[in-house]
C-alpha positions in Angstrom: -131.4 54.4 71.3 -131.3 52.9 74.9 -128.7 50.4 74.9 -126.9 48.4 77.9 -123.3 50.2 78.7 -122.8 48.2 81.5 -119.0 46.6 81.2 -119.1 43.2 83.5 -116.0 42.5 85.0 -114.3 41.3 88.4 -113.2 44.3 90.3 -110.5 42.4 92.1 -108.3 41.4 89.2 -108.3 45.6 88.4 -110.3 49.2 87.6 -111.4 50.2 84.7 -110.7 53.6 83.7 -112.9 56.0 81.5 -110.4 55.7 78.5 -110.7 52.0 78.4 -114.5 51.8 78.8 -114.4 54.3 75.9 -112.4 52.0 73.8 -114.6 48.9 74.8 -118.3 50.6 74.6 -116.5 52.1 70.9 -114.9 48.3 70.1 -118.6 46.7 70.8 -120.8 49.8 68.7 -118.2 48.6 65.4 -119.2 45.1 66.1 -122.4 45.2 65.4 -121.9 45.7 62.0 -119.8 43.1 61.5 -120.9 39.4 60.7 -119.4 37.1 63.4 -118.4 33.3 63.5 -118.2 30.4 65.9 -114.7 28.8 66.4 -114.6 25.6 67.8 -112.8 22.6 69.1 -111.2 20.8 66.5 -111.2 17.9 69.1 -114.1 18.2 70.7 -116.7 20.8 69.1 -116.7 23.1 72.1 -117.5 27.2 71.4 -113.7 28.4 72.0 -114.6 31.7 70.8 -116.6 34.7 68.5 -114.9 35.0 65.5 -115.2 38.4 63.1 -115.0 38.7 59.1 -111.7 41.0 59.3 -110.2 38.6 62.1 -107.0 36.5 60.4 -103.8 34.9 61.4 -102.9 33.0 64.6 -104.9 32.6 67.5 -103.8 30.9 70.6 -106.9 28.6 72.6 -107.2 26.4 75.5 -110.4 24.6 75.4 -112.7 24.5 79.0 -113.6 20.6 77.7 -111.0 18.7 76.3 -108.4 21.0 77.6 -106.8 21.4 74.1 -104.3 24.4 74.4 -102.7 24.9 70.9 -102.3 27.6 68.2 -104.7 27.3 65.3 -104.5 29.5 62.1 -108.0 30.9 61.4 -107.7 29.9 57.8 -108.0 26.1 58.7 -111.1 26.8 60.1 -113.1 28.8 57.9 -116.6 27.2 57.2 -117.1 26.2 53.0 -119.7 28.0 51.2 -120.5 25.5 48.8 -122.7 22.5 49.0 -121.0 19.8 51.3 -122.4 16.9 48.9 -120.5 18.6 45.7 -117.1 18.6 47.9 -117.7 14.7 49.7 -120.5 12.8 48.2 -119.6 10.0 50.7 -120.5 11.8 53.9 -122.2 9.7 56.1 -125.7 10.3 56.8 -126.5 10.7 53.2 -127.7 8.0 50.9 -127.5 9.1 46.7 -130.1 5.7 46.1 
């Protein structure tokens, strides 16, 4: 099992020691097991950030686009496992004729 530990970062802004490449090569190896999703922009639709199944609460963003920079609770933005026609049969795009 060959996999890239290489830990990208800018050397100028710090050093990273081996107890903190530990934690980070041990944080991305529990990762993988774990089912990730997108949060984005609630303005403009941009990727803010991975999100992961165990992740709840507050997060604080600033989006590269729009330049949105606001608290948003995770639970707002949860994606709906039902069908989206049983929830809004008006959405646009869709004709029931």
């Amino acid at each position: 099992m060959n996999q890239n530990k290489e830990i990208i970062f800018d050397s100028r802004y710090g050093h990273l020691t081996p107890e903190v490449e530990q934690k980070i090569l041990k944080s991305r190896e529990e990762i993988r097991q774990i089912k990730g999703r997108e949060l984005k922009c609630p303005v403009c639709g941009f990727r803010l950030e991975e999100i992961y199944g165990i992740t709840a609460g507050y997060v604080h963003v600033k989006c590269r686009k729009c330049k949105l920079e606001e608290p948003l609770n995770l639970a707002y933005f949860r994606k709906l496992k039902s069908n989206s026609m049983l929830i809004n049969p008006f959405k646009i795009g869709h004709n029931s004729r």
